[in-house]
Residue, then its C-alpha position, 0 to 999 in steps of 0.5 A: x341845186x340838186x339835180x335829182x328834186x322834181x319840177x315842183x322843188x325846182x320851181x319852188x327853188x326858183x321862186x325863194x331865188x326870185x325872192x331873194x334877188x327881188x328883195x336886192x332891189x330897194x323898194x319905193x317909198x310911201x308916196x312915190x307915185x308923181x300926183x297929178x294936180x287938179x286945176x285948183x289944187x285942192x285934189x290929186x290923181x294918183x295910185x296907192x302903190x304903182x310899184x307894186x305891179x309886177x309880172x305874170x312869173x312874180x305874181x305866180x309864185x308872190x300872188x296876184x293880191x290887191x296889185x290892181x287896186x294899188x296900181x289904179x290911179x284915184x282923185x283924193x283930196x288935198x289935206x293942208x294942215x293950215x286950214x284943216x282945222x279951225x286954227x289949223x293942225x301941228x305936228x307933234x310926233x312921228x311914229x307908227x308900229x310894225x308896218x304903218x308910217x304915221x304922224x301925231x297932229x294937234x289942233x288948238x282945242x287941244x283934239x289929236x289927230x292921226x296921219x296913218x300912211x296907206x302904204x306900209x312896210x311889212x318888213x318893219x316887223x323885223x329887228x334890224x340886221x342881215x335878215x331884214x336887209x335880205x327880206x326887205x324887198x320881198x316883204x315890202x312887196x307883200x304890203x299888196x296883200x292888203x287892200x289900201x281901202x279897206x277901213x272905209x268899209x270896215x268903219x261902216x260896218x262898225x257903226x251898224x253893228x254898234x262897235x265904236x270905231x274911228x272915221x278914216x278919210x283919205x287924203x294927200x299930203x303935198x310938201x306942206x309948209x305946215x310939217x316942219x321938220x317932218x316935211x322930208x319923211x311925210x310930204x307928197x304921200x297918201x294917208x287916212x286921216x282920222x281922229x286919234x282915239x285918246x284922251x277926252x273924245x266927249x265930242x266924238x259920237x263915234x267913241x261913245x262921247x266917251x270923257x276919256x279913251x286909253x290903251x290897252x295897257x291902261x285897260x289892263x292894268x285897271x282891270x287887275x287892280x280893281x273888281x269894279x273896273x270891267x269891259x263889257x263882254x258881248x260889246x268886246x265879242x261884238x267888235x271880235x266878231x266883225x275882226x271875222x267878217x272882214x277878216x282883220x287877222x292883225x288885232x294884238x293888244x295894240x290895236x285896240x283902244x277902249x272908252x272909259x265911263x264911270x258908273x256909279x261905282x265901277x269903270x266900264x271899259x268899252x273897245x274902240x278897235x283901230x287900225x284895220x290895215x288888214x281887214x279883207x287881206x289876200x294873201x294865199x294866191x301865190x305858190x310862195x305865200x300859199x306855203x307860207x300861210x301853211x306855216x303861219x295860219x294867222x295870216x288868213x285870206x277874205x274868202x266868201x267862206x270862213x272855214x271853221x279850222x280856220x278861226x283858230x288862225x284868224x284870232x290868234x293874235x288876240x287870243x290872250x285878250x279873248x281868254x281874258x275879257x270873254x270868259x264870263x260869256x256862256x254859249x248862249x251868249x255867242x250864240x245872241x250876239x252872233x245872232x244881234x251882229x247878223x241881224x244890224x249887217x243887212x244887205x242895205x247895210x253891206x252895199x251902203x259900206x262902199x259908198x265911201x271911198x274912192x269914187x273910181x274903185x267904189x262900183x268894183x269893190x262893191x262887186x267884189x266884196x258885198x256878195x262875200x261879205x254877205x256870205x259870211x254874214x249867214x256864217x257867224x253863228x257858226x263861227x261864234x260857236x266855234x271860237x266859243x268852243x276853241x276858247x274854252x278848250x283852255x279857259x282863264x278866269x283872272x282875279x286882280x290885286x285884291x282879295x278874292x274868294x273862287x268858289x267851285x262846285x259842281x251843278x248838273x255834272x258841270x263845274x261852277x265857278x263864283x269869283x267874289x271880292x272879299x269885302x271885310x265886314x260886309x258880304x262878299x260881292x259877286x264878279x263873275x258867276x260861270x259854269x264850265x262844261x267838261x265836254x267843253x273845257x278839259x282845262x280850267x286856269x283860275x290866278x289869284x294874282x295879288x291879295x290875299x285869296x281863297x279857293x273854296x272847293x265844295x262837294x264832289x267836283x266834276x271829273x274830267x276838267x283839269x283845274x289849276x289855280x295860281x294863287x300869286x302873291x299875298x297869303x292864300x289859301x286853298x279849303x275844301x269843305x267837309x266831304x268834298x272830291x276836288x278831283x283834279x286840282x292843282x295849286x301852283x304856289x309862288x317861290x317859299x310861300x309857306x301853305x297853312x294846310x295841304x288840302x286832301x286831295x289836292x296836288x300842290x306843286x311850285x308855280x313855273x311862271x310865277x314871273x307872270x302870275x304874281x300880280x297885276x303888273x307881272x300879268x301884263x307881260x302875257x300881251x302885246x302892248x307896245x303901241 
């Protein structure tokens, strides 16, 4: 070590030493804590996450974070698999993505449940090899950034502000006969036990009574294959809104499953956000994890405040879902919802929140967290206005397989944009009608993915908005009226397709991600979707 680097590199070196050494020692598993048993065995005493109290030094540099609430000790409920469901449960499958260890469970009416442990692993995240041997104690350890009872909460609050959600109950799982050949991974631990959302859930209020739930990659490529298949957008800005409040920074294309309902004629995709492992994290109260937080916005501490620059980190993960289930919404679009989203939150609503959970930690994080949650309620108007603005900066409009016409024109020094489906024989059917102000959005991406499309430029299209059109696949075609200004247009035209005509005043140049925008299928490879 450099003998010359002052008291703070020096104490900065000693904490990524600490780290290192720390990350030697080979964490305890999910469930290690010894339960005490109740007399009658249907309840157990124990803590989430003993192991995750440490010293004063370590939680100086690796933060103080939940450590307290992990380590303190709660009466749960035994869940035996025989009897928690008439005619019992089966374990079907073991998985879980990145951090979370769960189980698949059958009931005889054909319903799936999930087993989703409360302990997790961050440092599953990593692909196997030297760094994730060398980093595994230090990132298993940083799972204390979670709080272990924060979906109870953040299903209350779904309800009330009209997002559906799943309904979390913790429970223990002793070495139950019940789990086969799954009794050595999964017994004698602590997991939210919940419907999994999947399938017909006609029976389930929660989901909507939706007749069918699918993933995102369903969703998606539903959504490119045909116009009439939608997601409702202030429902989606709805659950994007709550994701803000309890500062769930972790909503990938994964984390989502959406409720399916025919309407005469079209598909309405509703969303279903799940997994809230990361709603109130705390993350930034070490000198380690402040740095890195520096580094990596998206891992965003629950504070009383939402920081403005800061919603940009906080909704990064999803950000290619938001461009492209959100674009039709106007300004005073976020500005309702936010205003709809605040008003359903009272503070009744907010108390109400913690009256689940644990009875030992409910009067404490009660206390804790009520006062900041009601603090950011008041912020999301703001916040709305904000994240309107950051997703518009870069704005997307995406047409599906099939033969499109995007009409623009200018209105009142803004750009409209009309997205139709082409119906020969019958008049073109409006899908999306939006108009993007140039003070707002400098850049405008409009992909015509499959089918034979037509980009229409009318008139003298406003300066200052940068627009390119990926036509995909198919034969298309690019027309300006007579007279009209297209001002700046490009066309990215996929690998030797042949343009019929070059439009004046339009650049034309080869599309470098025609890998991605040929189609609906090529399109999904823009999102996360390994669930």
């Amino acid at each position: 070590m450099n003998t010359e680097w002052g008291p703070w590199a020096r104490s900065l070196w000693a904490g990524v030493a600490a780290a290192i050494l720390g990350s030697c020692v080979n964490p305890k598993a999910p469930g290690a804590a010894m339960p005490q048993w109740s007399a009658d065995s249907a309840t157990v005493r124990l803590a989430a996450g003993p192991q995750y109290a440490r010293s004063t030094v370590w939680n100086f540099f690796f933060g103080k974070h939940y450590r307290s609430v992990w380590a303190t000790p709660v009466t749960v409920p035994v869940l035996r698999l025989a009897t928690a469901m008439p005619g019992g449960l089966v374990p079907l499958q073991a998985g879980g993505s990145y951090q979370s260890h769960t189980l698949r469970l059958c009931a005889p009416d054909g319903r799936e449940y999930v087993l989703r442990s409360v302990d997790k692993d961050m440092s599953a995240a990593l692909s196997p090899g030297w760094k994730r041997n060398l980093l595994r104690g230090l990132l298993k350890d940083q799972t204390s950034a979670t709080q272990p009872f924060g979906a109870y909460p953040a299903a209350c609050l779904a309800e009330a502000a009209g997002v559906l959600h799943a309904n979390p109950r913790l429970v223990f799982v002793g070495p139950d006969a019940g789990l086969g050949k799954f009794k050595t991974s999964y017994a004698n631990a602590l997991y939210l036990f919940e419907e999994r959302p999947d399938g017909d859930q006609s029976g389930v209020a929660s989901f909507g009574h939706a007749p069918r739930v699918v993933n995102s990659a369903h969703m998606l490529a539903a959504l490119r294959r045909w116009p009439s298949a939608h997601v409702p957008a202030r429902a989606f800005l709805r659950a994007r809104l709550l994701d803000m409040l309890v500062g769930d920074w972790s909503r990938r294309e994964d984390q989502w499953r959406w409720a399916a309902f025919p309407q005469a004629g079209r598909r309405a995709f509703r969303p279903v956000p799940r997994d809230r492992d990361q709603a109130f994290f705390l993350f930034d109260d070490g000198l380690v994890t402040r740095l890195v937080s520096w580094f990596a916005p998206k891992y965003q501490t629950f504070r009383a405040t939402i920081r403005l620059e800061n919603v940009d980190g906080l909704t990064t993960t999803a950000r290619a879902l938001d461009r492209t289930l959100l674009t039709s919404l106007s300004a005073n679009d976020f500005r309702e919802v936010a205003d709809s989203v605040r008003a359903s939150l009272s503070d009744a609503v907010l108390a109400q929140a913690f009256n689940s959970g644990p009875a030992e930690m409910r009067a404490s994080l009660a206390a804790k967290f009520v006062p900041m949650l009601r603090s950011r309620r008041e912020q999301l108007p703001a916040v709305a206005q904000q994240y309107y603005a950051l997703l518009n900066k870069q704005a997307w409009l995406i047409g599906t397989d099939q033969a499109e016409r995007f009409i623009l024109s200018e209105v009142g020094g803004s750009l409209r944009v009309q997205l139709l489906a082409r119906r020969p024989g019958r008049p073109d059917s409006l899908v999306t009608d939006r108009t993007f102000n140039r003070k707002i959005t400098p850049q405008l991406d409009l992909y015509g993915l499959g089918g034979d499309d037509v980009f229409e430029l009318r008139g003298a299209l406003p300066q200052g908005i940068a627009v390119r059109l990926y036509d995909g696949g198919g034969r298309n075609q690019v027309i300006t009226a007579s007279g009209a200004t297209p001002g700046n247009v490009t066309w990215y035209t996929g690998p030797g397709e042949r343009i019929i005509a070059h439009p004046a005043g339009v650049q034309v140049e080869a599309d470098p991600d025609h890998e991605l925008t040929a189609n609906g299928r090529a399109w999904l490879h823009r999102y996360n979707l390994d669930d």
